[in-house]
C-alpha positions, 0 to 999 in steps of 0.5 A: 500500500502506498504512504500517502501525505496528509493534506496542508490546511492553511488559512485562506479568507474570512467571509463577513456576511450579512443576512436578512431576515429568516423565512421559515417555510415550516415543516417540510419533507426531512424537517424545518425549512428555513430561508436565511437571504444573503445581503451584503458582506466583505472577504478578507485574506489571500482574496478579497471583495464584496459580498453581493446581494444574491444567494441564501442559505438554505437551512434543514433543521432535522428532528435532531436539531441539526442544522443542514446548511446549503448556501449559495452566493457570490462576490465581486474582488477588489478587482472586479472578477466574480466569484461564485461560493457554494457553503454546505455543512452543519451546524449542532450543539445543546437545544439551549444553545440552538435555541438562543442562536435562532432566537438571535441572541448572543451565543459564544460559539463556542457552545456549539460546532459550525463546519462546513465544505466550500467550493469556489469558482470563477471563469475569471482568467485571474481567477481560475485557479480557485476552481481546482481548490479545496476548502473546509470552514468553520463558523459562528452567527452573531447577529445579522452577520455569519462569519466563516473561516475558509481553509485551503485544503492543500 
């Protein structure tokens, strides 16, 4: 059997995102459905830019408590390419916790795990480069804001 090397994470961007309002679709086939638009943001890092009015995240809470997180959004870099990111993942901790965090009260995040799975992509020629990449985030909800933390997975 081959040795294989295991892969280099290394900080690559934080993504400052700014929500509207949840929409909750109620109960649907695999449990609550929720809405959460994409309004605005700034990226920071090895890339940066501006988050753009476009996207949701579109949550399944299961009987569980977790929370399916699928969001899909774009942004623009500070030199005009445009950038398309699609977020899956999972967000879990105590009911209380959860139920603070829906509530939108200040929850340390700490108390409970966001993590996610981020592709990247641009047909950009400057900008090409992201579509071969891998990148895994962890994240927090404070307010009207998420803020993830993407890492190159290399």
């Amino acid at each position: 059997m081959l040795v294989l090397q295991p892969p280099v994470v290394r900080p690559f961007c934080t993504l400052e995102v700014e929500l509207a309002p949840v929409l909750d679709l109620g109960g649907g086939r695999t449990g609550q459905r929720r809405v959460v638009p994409i309004r605005g943001g700034r990226v920071t890092g090895r890339i940066s830019g501006t988050i753009l009015d476009v996207g949701a995240d579109w949550q399944t809470v299961g009987p569980d408590g977790v929370a399916e997180l699928d969001a899909r959004y774009a942004f623009r870099t500070d030199d005009g390419a445009l950038v398309e990111i699609v977020n899956t993942g999972t967000r879990h901790g105590p009911p209380e916790v959860m139920a603070r965090l829906a509530a939108g009260e200040p929850t340390p995040p700490e108390q409970y795990s966001m993590r996610s799975v981020a592709r990247l992509e641009s047909g950009h020629p400057d900008y090409r480069w992201l579509n071969r990449m891998v990148f895994v985030g962890t994240g927090a909800r404070h307010g009207g804001t998420v803020q993830v933390d993407l890492y190159s997975v290399e």
